[in-house]
C-alpha positions as CSV (number, residue, x, y, z in Angstrom):
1,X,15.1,84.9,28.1
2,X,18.5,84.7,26.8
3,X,19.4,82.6,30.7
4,X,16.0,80.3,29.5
5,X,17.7,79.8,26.5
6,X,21.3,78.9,28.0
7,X,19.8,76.4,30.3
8,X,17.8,74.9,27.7
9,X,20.7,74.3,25.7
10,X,23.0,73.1,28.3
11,X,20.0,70.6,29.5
12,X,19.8,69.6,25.3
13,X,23.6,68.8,25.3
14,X,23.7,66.9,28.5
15,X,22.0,64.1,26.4
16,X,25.5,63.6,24.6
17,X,26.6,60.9,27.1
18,X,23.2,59.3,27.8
19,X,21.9,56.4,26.6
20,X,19.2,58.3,24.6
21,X,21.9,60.2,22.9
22,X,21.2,59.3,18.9
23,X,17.3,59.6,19.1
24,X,17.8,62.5,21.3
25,X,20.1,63.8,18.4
26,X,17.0,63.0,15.7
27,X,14.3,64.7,17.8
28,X,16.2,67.9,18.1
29,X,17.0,68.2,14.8
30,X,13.6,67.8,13.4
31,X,12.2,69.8,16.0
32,X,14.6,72.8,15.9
33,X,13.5,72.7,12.0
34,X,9.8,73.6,13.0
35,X,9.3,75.3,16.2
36,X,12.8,74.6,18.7
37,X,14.9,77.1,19.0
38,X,17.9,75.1,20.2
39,X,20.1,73.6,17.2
40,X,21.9,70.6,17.2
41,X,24.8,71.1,16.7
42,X,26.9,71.0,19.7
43,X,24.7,67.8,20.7
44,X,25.8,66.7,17.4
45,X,29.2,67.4,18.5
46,X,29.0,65.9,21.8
47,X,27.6,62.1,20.5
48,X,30.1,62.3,17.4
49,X,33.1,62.5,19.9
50,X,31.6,59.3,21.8
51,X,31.7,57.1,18.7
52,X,34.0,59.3,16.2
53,X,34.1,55.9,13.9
54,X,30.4,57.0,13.7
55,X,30.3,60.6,13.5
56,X,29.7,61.1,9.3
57,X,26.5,58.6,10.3
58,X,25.2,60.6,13.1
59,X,26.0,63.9,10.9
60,X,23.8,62.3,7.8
61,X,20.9,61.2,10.4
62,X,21.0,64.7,11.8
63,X,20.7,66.0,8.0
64,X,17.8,63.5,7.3
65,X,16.0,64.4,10.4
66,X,16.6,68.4,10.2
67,X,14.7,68.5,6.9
68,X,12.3,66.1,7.3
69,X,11.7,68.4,10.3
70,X,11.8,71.6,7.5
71,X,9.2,69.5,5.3
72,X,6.6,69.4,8.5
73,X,7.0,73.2,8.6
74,X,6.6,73.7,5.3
75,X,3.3,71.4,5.0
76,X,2.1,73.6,8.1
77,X,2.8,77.3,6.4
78,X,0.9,75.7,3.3
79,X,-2.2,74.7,5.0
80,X,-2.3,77.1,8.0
81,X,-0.6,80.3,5.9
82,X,0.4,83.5,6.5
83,X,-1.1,83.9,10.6
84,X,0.7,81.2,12.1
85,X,4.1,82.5,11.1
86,X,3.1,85.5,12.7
87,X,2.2,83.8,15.6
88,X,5.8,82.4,15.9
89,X,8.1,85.3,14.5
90,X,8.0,89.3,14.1
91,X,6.3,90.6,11.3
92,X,9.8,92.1,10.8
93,X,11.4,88.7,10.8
94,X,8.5,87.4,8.0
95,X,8.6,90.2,5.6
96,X,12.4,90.1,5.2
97,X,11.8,86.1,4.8
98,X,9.3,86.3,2.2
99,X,11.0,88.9,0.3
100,X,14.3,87.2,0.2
101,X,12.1,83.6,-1.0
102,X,10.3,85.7,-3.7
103,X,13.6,87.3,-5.1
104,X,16.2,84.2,-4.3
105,X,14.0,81.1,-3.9
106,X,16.4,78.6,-3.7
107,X,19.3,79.9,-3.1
108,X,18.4,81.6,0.0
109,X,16.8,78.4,1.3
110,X,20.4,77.2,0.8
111,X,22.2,79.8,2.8
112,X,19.2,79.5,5.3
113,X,20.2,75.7,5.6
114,X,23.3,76.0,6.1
115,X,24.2,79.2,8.4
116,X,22.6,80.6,11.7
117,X,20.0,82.1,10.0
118,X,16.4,81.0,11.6
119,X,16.0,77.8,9.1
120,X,12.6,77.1,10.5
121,X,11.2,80.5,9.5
122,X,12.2,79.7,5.8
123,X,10.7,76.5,6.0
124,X,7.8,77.4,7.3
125,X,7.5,80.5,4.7
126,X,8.5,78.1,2.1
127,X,4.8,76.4,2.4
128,X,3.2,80.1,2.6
129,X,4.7,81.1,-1.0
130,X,3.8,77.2,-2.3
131,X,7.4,76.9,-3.1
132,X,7.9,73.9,-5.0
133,X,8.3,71.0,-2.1
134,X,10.9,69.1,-4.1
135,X,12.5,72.0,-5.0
136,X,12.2,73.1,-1.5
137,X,13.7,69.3,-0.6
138,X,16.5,69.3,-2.5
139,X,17.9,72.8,-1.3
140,X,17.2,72.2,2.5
141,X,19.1,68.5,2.2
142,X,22.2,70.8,0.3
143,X,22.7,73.5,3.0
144,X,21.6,70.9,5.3
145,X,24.3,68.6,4.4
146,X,27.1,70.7,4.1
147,X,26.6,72.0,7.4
148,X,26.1,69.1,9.6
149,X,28.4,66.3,7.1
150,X,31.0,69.4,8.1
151,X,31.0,68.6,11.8
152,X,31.4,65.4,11.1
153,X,34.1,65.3,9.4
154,X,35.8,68.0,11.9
155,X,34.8,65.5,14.7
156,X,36.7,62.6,12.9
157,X,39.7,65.0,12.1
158,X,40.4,66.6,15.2
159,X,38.3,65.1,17.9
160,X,38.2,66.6,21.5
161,X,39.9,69.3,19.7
162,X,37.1,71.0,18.1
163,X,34.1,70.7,20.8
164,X,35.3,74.0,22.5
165,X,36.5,75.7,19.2
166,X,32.4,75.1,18.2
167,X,31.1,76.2,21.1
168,X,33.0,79.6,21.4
169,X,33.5,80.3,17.6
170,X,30.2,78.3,15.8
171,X,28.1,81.0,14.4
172,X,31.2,83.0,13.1
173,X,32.4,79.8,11.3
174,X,29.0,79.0,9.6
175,X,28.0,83.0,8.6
176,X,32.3,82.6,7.0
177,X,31.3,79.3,5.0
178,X,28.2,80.4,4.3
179,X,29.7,83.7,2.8
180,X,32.0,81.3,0.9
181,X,29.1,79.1,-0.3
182,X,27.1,82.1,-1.5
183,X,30.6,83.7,-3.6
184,X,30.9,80.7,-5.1
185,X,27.3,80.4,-6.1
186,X,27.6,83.7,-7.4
187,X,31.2,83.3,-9.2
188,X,29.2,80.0,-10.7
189,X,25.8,81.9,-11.8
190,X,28.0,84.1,-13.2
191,X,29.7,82.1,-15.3
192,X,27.2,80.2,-16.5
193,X,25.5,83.5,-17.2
194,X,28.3,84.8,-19.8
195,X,28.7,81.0,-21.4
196,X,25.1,81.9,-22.2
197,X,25.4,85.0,-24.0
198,X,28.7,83.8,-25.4
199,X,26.6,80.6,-26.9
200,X,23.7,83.3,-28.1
């Protein structure tokens, strides 16, 4: 599995210097938000540092197309429910899911956007509980954004530079941000938490 998965991601990259490059960019993104279980991030990487002048662009299109992927999946767990998640993932997987959507809503959809944490099974789960789609929208297009706008504008800054610093070091530098995201969410909930009380 894990040799299927290598090749399969090698085979999505080596559209980075092809003539299909963007749409192949947009189709993995929206896919990988629903059932794919490449991301595209190193493609992303790969087409940015072909047109760098362009790579913010390509980062927002990748954005766009990633939750308008997440909105499909979402629209599917709301009409087809509970079963087909299971079909997909471990009943494991969809408990943990559910009960962080229930307890963080969407915060967690956030943190799902933005790190290596299974996005699709959040979106998808999203539709199951009937979280509020623009709700839903709005977090997935944050997490979303930060991630993907931040290649971008690592592309632009340090160019060839950073394509094997992504490949060898990606997940540990999204779970770090991510981390950073949520103790500033918290530092900020917190906050606003004791202004409350202090206005009361």
């Amino acid at each position: 599995m894990i040799e299927w998965l290598h090749d399969l991601s090698e085979w999505v990259v080596g559209f980075a210097g092809s003539d299909w490059a963007v749409l192949a960019l947009a189709v993995t993104a929206f896919a990988e938000s629903i059932f794919f279980p490449i991301p595209p991030d190193l493609l992303l990487v790969g087409v940015a540092l072909a047109r760098q002048d362009l790579a913010i662009w390509l980062a927002l299109l990748v954005t766009v197309s990633s939750v308008a992927g997440a909105l499909v999946g979402h629209w599917i767990g709301g009409k087809l429910g509970r079963p087909v998640l299971l079909r997909l993932f471990s009943e494991e997987v969809v408990g943990k899911t559910e009960r962080w959507l229930e307890r963080y809503g969407v915060w967690v959809t956030v943190l799902a956007a933005f790190t290596p944490i299974p996005y699709k099974v959040f979106a998808i789960t999203a539709g199951v509980l009937r979280l509020d789609r623009r709700t839903f929208v709005l977090a997935s297009l944050v997490g979303r954004g930060l991630r993907f706008v931040t290649i971008g504008v690592l592309v632009m800054v340090f160019g060839q530079q950073i394509e094997r610093f992504m490949a060898e070091n990606f997940e540990l530098v999204t779970v770090a941000v991510g981390l950073a995201l949520v103790a500033g969410l918290g530092a900020w909930a917190l906050m606003h938490r004791r202004r409350a009380k202090g206005a009361a």
